[in-house]
N, C-alpha and C positions, 0 to 999 in steps of 0.2 A: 581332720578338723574342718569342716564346712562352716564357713566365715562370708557373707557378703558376693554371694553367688560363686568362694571359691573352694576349692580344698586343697588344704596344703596338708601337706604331710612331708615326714622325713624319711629321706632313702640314702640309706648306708650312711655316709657323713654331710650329706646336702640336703636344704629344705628344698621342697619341689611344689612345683602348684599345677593347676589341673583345675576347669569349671568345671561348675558344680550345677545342674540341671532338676529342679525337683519332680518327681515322678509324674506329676498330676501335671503340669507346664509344658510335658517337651514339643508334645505336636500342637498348640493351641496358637496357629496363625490364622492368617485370614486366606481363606482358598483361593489359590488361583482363577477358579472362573465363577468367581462371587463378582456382585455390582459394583467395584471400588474402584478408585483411583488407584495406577498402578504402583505410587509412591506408597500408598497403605500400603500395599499388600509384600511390598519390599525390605518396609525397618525393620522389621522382625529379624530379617535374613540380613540386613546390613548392619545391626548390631551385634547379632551375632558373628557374622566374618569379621568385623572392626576389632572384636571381646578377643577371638581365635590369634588373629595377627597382631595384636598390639601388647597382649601377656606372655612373659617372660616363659615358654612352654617349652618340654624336650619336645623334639622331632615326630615322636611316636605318639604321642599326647597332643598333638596339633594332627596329625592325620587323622587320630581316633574321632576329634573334635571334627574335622571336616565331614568323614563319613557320617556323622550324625548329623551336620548339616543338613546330610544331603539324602539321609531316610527321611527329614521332618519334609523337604519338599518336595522329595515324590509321594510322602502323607497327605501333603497338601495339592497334589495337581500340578504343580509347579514346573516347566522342563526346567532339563539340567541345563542344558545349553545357557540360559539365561545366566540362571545361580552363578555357572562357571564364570560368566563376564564379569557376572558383576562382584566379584573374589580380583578378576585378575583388575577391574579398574581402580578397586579398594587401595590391590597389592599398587596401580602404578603411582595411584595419588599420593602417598604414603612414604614411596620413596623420592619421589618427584622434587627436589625444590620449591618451595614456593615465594614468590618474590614477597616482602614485605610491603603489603599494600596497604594505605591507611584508608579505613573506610569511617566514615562520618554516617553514625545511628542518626542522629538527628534528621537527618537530609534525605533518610530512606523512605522512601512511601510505599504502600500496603495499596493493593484493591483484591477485595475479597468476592468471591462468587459461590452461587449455590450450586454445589455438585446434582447435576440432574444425570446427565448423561456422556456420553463419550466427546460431544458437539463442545460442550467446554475445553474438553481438553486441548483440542483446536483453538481455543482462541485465545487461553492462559501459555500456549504456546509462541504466540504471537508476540508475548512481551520478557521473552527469554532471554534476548539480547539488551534490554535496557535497563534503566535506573529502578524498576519499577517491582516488586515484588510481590509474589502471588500467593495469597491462601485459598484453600480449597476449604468450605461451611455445607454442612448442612444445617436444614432447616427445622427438623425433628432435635431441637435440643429438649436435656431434663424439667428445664421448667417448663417449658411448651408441654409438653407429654404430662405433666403433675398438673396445670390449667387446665388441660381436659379432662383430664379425669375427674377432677373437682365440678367441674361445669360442664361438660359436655354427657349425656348420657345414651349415646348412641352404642350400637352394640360390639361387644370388641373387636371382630373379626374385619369388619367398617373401618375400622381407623387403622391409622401408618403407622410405622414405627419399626421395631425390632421383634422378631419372631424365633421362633425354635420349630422345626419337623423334628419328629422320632419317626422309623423305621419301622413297622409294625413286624416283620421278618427277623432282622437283625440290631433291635434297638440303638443302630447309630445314629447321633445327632445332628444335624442341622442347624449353626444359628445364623441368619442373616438382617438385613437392613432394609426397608425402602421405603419410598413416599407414598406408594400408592395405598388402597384399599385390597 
């Protein structure tokens, strides 16, 4: 029975669980040498390792689950090398202790920057160590992209946005992001 991305079923006299993956989902991350920040292109693969380690799985059903991790990101460009670290920093976080620290929302502050290029990430680096908290924006939101189209009547290959290539050989897709034209 597939329940809420899971499938439990019964073996022998114990219920068991097992993710549940739907066919059309398994490889649709964001590729490794796409324009992204490299926290995109990461949650996909840290909620899946968080989903792997934190459900109650036999041994053989957690390996089955990694392996498949780790088809999706050599699907996607991804080295292993990475993937693997970032499994064992999940694994150390998790078992690690961690001190009860009370944090005050209220007293958090936000500066938000428009992701252009790699030059940001240098300088959202910068404030890694302090009170201060970073989101990464683009600038290409839905409503901007539906104002122009309303108003703007330039031709579509002109404006920025979100794109798709097909393969004219082997009809693989393509979809990316960007500012430019």
């Amino acid at each position: 029975m597939n329940f809420l991305d899971l499938c439990n079923f019964i073996k022998t006299t114990e219920l068991e669980t097992d993710i549940y993956r739907k066919p059309t989902t398994i490889d649709t991350t964001i590729k490794y040498l796409s324009n992204h920040p490299i926290e995109y292109k990461f949650v996909a693969y840290r909620y899946c390792i968080n989903r792997m380690l934190s459900l109650p799985l036999a041994k053989e059903r957690r390996t089955y689950q990694w392996k498949t991790i780790q088809t999706i990101t050599r699907n996607n460009n991804f080295p292993n090398k990475l993937i693997t670290k970032l499994k064992q920093k999940i694994q150390r976080n998790t078992t690690r202790q961690k001190p009860n620290k009370k944090v005050n929302k209220n007293n958090t502050k936000w500066a938000t920057f428009t992701y252009y290029s790699p030059k940001v990430r240098k300088i959202t680096k910068l404030f890694k160590h302090t009170d201060i908290k970073i989101a990464l924006k683009n600038n290409n939101t839905i409503s901007q992209i539906l104002r122009l189209k309303t108003t703007n009547s330039t031709q579509i290959y002109i404006k920025s946005g979100i794109y798709k290539l097909t393969c004219q050989t082997c009809q693989q897709v393509y979809v990316g992001q960007t500012n430019r034209s």
